[in-house]
N, C-alpha and C positions, 0 to 999 in steps of 0.2 A: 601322551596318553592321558583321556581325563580320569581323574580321582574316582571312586564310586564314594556315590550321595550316599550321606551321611542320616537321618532321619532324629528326632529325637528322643524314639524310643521304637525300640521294636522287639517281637518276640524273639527265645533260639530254641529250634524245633532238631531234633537229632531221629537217629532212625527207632530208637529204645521208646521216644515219645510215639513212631509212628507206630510201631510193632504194636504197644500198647492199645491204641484206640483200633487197629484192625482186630487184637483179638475180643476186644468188646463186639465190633460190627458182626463176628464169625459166631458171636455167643446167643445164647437166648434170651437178654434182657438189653433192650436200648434204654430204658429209664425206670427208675424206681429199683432199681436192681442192687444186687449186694455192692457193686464198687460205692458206691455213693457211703457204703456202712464201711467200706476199706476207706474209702479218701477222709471220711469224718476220725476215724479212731488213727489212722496216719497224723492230719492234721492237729489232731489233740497231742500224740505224741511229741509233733514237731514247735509246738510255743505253749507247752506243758497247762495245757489246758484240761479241765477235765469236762466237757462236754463240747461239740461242737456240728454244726449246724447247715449244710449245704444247700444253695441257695440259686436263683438263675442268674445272681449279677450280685456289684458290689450294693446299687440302690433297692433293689432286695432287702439283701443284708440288713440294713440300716432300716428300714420300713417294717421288716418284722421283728428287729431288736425292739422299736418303739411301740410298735402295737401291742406286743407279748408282756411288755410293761404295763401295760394299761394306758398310755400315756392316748387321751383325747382331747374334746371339744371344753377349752376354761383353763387348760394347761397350758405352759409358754417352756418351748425348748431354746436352749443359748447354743445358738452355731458361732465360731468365727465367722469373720466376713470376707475373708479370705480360704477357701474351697471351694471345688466342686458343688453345682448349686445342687449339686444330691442330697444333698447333709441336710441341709434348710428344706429340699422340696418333701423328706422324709415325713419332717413334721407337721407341715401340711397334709400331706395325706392321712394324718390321723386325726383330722380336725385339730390340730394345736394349731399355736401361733409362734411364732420366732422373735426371737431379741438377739442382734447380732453383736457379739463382742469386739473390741477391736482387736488387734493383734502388734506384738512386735516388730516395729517398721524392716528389722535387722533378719527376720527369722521368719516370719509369715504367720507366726501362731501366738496363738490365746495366750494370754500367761495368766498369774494368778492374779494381778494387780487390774487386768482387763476383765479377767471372770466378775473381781469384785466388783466393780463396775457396772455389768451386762445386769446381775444377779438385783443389784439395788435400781435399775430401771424395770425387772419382770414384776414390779406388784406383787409378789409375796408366791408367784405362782407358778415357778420355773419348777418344773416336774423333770427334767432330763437336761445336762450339761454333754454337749457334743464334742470333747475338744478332737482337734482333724491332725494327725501326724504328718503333715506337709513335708514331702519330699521323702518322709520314711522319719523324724523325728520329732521325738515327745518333749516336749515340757513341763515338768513340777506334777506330774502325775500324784502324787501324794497331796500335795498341798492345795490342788484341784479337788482331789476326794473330798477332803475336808470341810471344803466352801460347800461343794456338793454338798454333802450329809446337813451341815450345820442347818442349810436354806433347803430340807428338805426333798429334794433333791437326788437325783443316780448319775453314774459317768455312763454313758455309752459311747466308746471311742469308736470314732471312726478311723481305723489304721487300717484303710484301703491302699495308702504306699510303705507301710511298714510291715510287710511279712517281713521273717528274717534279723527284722530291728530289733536289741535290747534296751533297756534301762534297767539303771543301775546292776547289771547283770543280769537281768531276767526277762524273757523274751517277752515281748509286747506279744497279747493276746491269751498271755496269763491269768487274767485279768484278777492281780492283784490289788487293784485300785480301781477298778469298775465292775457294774453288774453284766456288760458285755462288750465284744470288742468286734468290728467287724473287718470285713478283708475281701478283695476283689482279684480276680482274675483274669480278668480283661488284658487283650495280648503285650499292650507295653507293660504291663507289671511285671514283678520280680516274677511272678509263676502265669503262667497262661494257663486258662481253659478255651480260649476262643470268647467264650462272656461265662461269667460264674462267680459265685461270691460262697461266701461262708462265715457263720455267727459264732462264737468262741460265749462262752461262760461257765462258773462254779457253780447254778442254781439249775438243779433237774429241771425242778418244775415251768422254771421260762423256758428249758430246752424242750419240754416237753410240747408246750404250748406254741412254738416255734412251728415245731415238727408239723403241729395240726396246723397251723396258720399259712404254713408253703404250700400245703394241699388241701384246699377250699376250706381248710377247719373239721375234717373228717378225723372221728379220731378209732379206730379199728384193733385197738386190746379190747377184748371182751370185759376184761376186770377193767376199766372206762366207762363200759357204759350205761345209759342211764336205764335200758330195758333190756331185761337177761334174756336174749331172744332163743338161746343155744343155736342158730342157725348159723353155718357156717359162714352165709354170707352178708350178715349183718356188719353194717355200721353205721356210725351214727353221724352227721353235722352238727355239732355241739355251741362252733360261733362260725361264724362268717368271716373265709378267708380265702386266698387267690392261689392261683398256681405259680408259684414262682420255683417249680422245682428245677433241680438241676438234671440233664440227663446221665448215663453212667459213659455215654461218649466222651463227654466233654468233663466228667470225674475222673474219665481212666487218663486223659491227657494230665490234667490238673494231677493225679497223684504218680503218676513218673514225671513230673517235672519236680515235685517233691522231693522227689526222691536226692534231687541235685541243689537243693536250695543253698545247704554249705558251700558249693561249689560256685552258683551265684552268687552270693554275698561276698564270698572273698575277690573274686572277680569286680565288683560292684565296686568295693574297696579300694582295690588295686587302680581303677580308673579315676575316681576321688580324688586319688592321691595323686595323681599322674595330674589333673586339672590343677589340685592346690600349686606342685609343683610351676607346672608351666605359668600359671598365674603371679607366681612370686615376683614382686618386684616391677609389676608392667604399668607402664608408661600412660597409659591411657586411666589408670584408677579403676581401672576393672577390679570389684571385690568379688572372691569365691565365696561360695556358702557358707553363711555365719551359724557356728554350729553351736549346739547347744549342752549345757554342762549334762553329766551323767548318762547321755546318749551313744550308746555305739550304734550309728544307723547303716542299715543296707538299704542305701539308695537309690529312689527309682528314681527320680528328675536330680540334676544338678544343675539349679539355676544362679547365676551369678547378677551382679546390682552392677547396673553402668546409670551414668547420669546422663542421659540423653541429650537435654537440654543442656548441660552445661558443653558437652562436647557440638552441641550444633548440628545433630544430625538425627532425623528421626526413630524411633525402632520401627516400623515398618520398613523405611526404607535399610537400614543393616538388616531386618531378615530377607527382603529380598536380594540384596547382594551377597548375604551368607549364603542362599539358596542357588544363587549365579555361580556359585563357587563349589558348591557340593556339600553343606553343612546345613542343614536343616534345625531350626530352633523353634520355640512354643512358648506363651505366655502361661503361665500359672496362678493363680487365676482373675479375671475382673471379680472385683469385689461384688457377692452375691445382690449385697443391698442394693446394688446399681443398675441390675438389673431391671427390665420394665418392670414385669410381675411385683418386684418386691419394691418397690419406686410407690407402684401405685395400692399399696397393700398398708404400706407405711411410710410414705413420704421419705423427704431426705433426711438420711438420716449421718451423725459425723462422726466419721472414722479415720482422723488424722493418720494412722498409722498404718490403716488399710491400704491407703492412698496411697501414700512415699513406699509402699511396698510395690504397688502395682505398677508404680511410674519407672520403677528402676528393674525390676526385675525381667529375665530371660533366662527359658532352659535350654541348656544346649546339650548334644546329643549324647546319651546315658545310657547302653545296652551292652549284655555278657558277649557279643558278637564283635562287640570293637577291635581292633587293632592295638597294640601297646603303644603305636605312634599316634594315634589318632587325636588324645586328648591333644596333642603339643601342637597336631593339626590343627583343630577347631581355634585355638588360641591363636595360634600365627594368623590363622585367615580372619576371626574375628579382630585381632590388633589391626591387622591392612588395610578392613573395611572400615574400621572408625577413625583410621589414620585421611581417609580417602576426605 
């Protein structure tokens, strides 16, 4: 009998998720409704934030963290160059420009020694430091602050695969070390909404400005506004902002999956371990994710480093044979600057470490839905394929 395919990430939807969004559907608000103010004051509870920000997506998220900032046209934001081109395409959208850091060929992320770097090619003008929690883990968040501050500068992390994650003890998206932290809900992640995102920060006033920014820039306290109309149905557009709001359908999913995020992460965990496990010792040089000090992550992708070249065999052709086999894998990501868009924006640009990231890496499948056997699965059939 054959095995069931493997994917390398997928939601886990239980009947408490469904109950949830039916009694949204049975209610009288499909959007703009009180859950959206349950899943924000949940989600603040859940990575001890004290504001937070609900949003239609992780690129949302990150678009209104940047605008709400001020961040525009003469400003330069520092992405890695390894991410989701969301992170870079953010800053564009707000007339900035990007200067991409490189990252650790071992890890995928920024460190401080690449920040320094990016920071001393932005011309004096870097208004926002992106660093990206790749795979669900931080690095040197402190000592990023710091570069930030000194070069004028704010963090806004982008921890679209770190719900759940800590450092140093303390849950990412606390944002003890940035002015915000964003977070995505898209169905491979730790939490689903179907598409949804949400902005984390300590400062009202950017959550404020947020708030009007998800909904055209309308801002509708009366104590706001600029003409005391006394009419009930005054409001005002104060700046120019889009609808990125989230519905209370796809809030009420997002906050009963919440509800189980402990129980995800330990799960997440568990499988981690089961991959380090089965990986120990293998024949092939297959390295597991290199992880980084001070991080306890809950893991959405678990990608491992194979040398392609040295073994003779392509990654295209191991993911289609891993996919013959019922094991589905994913790259993470091409380096954004290689992109065409950002190729012909800023020419080539050299990122040694981006590179020997991207050449070696693969993620293999990483979901609360797994089997306890499964990692030792992926492993035996990925051994046999590059054995082949």
């Amino acid at each position: 009998m054959a095995q069931r395919f493997l994917p390398y990430g997928r939601q886990s939807i239980d009947e408490s998720d469904i109950a949830a969004v039916v009694e949204v559907l049975r209610g009288d608000w499909l959007t703009t409704g009180p859950t959206i103010d349950a899943l924000e004051a949940a989600f603040c509870d859940a990575v001890g934030a004290e504001h937070a920000v609900a949003c239609s997506n992780g690129t949302t998220a990150l678009h209104l963290a940047l605008a709400a900032e001020g961040v525009g046209p003469g400003d330069v934001c520092i992405v890695p160059a390894v991410t989701f081109m969301a992170t870079a395409n953010a800053a564009l959208y707000c007339g900035a420009e990007v200067v991409f850091a490189d990252v650790d060929p071992e890890t995928g992320l920024m460190t401080p020694d690449t920040l320094a770097d990016a920071l001393g090619r932005s011309g004096g003008k870097a208004r926002a430091v992106l660093p990206v929690h790749l795979a669900g883990q931080c690095e040197a968040l402190d000592r990023m602050a710091m570069q930030a501050e000194a070069a004028g500068a704010v963090i806004i992390e982008d921890a679209c695969h770190a719900v759940g994650s800590h450092w140093r003890g303390e849950p990412v998206g606390n944002c003890t070390h940035s002015r915000a932290a964003t977070f995505s809900f898209h169905p491979v992640k730790t939490i689903a909404a179907g598409e949804g995102g949400m902005v984390t920060t300590r400062d009202s006033e950017l959550a404020r400005r947020m708030r009007m920014l998800r909904s055209h820039g309308i801002e509708r306290d009366p104590s706001q506004h600029m003409r005391q109309a006394g009419e009930p149905w005054w409001h005002e557009m104060q700046m120019l902002g889009w609808n990125y709001r989230l519905s209370d359908i796809q809030a009420a999913l997002a906050l009963s999956q919440l509800k189980r995020l402990d129980a995800f992460a330990a799960r997440r965990h568990a499988l981690a371990a089961a991959y380090d496990v089965a990986l120990n010792g293998n024949n092939k040089g297959i390295e597991g994710l290199a992880r980084t000090p001070d991080c306890d992550p809950c893991l959405h992708l678990y990608p491992v480093r194979i040398d392609f070249d040295g073994l003779g065999k392509s990654r295209a052709k191991v993911m289609s044979e891993l996919a013959a086999q019922g094991v589905g894998s994913q790259v993470h990501y091409i380096p954004v600057c290689d992109q065409p868009v950002y190729k012909a924006r800023y020419g080539e640009v050299d990122m040694p470490g981006a590179r020997r990231y991207y050449a070696r890496t693969l993620s293999l499948p990483l979901f609360v839905g797994m089997a306890d056997e499964d990692p030792a699965r992926v492993v035996s059939v990925l051994l046999e394929v590059l054995g082949g």
